[in-house]
C-alpha positions in Angstrom: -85.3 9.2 55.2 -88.7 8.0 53.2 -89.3 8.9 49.6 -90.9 12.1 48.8 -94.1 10.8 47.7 -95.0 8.9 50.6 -94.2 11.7 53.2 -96.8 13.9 51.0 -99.1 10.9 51.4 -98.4 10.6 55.1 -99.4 14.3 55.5 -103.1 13.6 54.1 -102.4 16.2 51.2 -103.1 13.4 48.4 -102.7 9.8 47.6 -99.2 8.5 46.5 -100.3 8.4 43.0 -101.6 12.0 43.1 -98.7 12.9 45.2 -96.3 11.7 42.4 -98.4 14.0 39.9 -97.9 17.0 41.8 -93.9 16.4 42.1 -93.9 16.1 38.6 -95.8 19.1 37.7 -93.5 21.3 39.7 -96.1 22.0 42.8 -93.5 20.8 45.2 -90.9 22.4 47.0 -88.0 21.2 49.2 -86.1 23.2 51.3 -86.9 25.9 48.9 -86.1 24.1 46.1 -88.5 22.8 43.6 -88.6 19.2 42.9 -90.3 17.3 39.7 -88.1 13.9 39.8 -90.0 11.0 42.1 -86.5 9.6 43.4 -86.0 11.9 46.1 -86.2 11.1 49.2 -86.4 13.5 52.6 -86.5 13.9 56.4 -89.5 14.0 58.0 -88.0 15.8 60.8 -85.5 18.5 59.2 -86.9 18.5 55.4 -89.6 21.8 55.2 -91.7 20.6 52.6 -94.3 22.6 50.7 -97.0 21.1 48.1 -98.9 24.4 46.4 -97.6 27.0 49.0 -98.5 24.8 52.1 -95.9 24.0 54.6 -96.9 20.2 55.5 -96.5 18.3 58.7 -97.1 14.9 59.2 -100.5 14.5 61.0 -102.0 11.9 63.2 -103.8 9.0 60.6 -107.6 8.8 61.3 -110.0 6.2 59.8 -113.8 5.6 59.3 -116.1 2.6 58.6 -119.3 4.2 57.1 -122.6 2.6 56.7 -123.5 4.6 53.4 -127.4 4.6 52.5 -128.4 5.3 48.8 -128.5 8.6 47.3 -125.4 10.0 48.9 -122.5 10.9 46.7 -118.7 8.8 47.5 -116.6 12.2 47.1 -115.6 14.5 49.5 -117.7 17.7 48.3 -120.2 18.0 45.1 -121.2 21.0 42.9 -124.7 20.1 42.8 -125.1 20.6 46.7 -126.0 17.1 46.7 -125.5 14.8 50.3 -122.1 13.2 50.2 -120.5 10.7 52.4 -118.4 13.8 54.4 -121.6 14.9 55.5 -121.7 11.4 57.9 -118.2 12.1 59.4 -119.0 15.0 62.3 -116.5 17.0 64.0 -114.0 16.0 61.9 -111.0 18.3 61.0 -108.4 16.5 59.3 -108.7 16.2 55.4 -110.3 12.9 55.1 -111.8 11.2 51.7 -113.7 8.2 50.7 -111.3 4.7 50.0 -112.9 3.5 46.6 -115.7 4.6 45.4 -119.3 3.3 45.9 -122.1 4.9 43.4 -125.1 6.7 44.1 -127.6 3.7 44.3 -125.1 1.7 46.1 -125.3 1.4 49.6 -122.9 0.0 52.0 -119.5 -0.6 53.4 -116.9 2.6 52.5 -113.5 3.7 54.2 -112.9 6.9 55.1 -109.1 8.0 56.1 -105.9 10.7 55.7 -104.0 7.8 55.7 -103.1 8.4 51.8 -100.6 5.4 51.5 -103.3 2.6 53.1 -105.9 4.3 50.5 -103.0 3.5 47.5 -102.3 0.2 48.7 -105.9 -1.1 49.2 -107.2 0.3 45.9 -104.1 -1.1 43.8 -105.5 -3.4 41.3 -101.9 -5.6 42.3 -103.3 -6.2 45.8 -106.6 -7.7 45.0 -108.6 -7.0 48.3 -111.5 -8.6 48.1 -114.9 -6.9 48.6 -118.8 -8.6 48.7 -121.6 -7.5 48.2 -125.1 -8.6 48.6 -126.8 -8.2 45.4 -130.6 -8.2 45.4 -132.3 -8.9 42.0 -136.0 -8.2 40.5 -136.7 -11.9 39.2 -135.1 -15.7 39.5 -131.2 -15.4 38.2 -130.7 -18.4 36.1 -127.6 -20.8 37.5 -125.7 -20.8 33.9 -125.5 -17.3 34.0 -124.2 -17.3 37.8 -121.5 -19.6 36.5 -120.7 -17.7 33.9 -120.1 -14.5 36.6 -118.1 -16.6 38.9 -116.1 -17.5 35.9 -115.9 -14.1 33.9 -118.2 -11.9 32.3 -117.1 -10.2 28.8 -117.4 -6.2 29.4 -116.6 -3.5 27.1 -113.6 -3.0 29.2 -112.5 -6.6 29.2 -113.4 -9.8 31.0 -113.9 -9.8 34.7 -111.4 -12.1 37.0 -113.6 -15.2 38.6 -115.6 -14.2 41.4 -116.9 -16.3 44.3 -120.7 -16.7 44.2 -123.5 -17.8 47.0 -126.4 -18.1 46.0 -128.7 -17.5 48.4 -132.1 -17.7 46.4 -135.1 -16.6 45.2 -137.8 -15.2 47.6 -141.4 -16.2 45.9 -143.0 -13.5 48.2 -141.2 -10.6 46.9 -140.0 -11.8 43.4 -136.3 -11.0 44.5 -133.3 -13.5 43.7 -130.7 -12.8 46.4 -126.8 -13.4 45.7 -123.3 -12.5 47.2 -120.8 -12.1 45.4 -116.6 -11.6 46.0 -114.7 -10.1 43.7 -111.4 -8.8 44.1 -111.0 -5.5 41.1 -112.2 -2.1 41.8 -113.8 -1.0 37.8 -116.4 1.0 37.7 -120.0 -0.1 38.7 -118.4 -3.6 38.3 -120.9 -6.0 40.0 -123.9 -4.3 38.2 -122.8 -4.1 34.9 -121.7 -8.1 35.8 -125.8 -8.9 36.1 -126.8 -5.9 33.7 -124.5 -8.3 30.9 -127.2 -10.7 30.9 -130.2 -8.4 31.8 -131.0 -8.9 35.3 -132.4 -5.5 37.4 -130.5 -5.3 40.4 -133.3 -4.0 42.9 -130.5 -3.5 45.4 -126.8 -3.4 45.4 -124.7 -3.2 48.7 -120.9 -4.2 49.9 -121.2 -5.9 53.1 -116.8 -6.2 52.9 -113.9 -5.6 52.4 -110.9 -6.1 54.7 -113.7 -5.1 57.2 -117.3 -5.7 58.4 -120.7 -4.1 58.5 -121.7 -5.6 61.9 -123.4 -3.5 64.2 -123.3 -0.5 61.8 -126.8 0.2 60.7 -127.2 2.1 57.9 -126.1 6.0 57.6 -123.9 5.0 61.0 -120.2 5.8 61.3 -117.6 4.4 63.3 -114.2 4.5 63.8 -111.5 1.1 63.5 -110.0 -0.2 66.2 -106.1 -0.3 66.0 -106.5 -4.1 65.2 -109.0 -3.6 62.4 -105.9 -1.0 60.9 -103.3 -3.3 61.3 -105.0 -5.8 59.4 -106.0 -3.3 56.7 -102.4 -2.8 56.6 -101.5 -6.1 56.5 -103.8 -6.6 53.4 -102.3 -3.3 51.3 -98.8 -4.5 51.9 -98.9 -8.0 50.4 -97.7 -8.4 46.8 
């Protein structure tokens, strides 16, 4: 018997979070029965269980390490026909969607999976995966200031949790200061707001990690993770 939520997730229909929404709004049936309270729990094997009129079945978990280039949109379809980071992921059948989000002018690392419960786990502000990213700025950065991002930044939203900061330095031939930078939240356009706080121009932004690596994926490439690269994503969700 698992809980109702996670066998929805299982089934690549939504996250857990969005799974628990749609019990609660009544989109779920059980047996034939509709369910709206998050404690029940059913078998995979015997329960028939429907979310919006569809009969679900647990299906095989895929996942994807993509290489996303700029100018391509992290969400599974987009009503300005615009390029988004499906587009990458051929031959693909299974309802799969982007772990996180990166934005528009943000290249880099991004998970791609119908593995709903990994996607809740890894994205839960309670886990604190780590990600970096290799930040690329249009003049020198100042040291105080890079002390002041590893320690916390004040944002609108609140002040960020200390980061972990290499500077890697300023190139005279292109004007470019170049830092990498871990931090372990998930708010939106986080690391450039971090620089934008104090007025820098990020020239380029991408994550190079998190829970997995780039290497030997150039850019726009796809691959998928190797049973040990899932395990340890796995690993990561699942510790408190």
């Amino acid at each position: 018997m698992e809980r109702l939520q996670k066998f929805i997730a299982s089934c690549g229909v939504a996250s857990r979070r969005k799974a628990e929404e749609l019990i609660t709004e009544g989109k779920v049936l059980v047996n034939g029965r509709k369910v709206t309270e998050l404690g029940v729990k059913v078998n995979p094997l015997k329960d028939k269980v429907k979310v919006n009129g569809q009969l679900l079945a647990v299906e095989k978990p895929v996942y994807y390490l993509l290489n996303k280039p700029k100018g391509v949109i992290t969400s599974v379809t987009d009503p300005q026909g615009r390029e988004t980071v499906l587009d990458y992921i051929k031959n693909e059948k299974k309802r799969i969607y982007p772990v996180g989000r990166l934005d528009l002018n943000t290249e880099g690392l991004l998970l791609l999976t119908n593995d709903g419960e990994l996607a809740q786990n890894l994205t839960h502000p309670s886990k604190g995966v780590e990600k970096t990213y290799e930040v690329r700025v249009k003049g020198r950065v100042k040291e105080d200031d890079l002390q002041v991002i590893a320690n916390g930044v004040p944002l609108e939203d609140g002040i960020t949790s200390p980061a972990t900061i290499v500077d890697l330095g300023f190139d005279d031939h292109n004007g470019v200061h170049e830092v990498e930078i871990t931090i372990h939240e998930g708010r939106n356009r986080q690391v450039r707001r971090m620089f934008e706080h104090f007025g820098y121009r990020i020239h380029n932004l991408k994550r190079i990690a998190g829970g997995l690596s780039l290497s030997g994926v150039k850019r726009g490439g796809v691959r998928q993770l190797t049973q040990r690269e899932v395990n340890a994503l796995k690993a990561l969700g699942d510790k408190k």
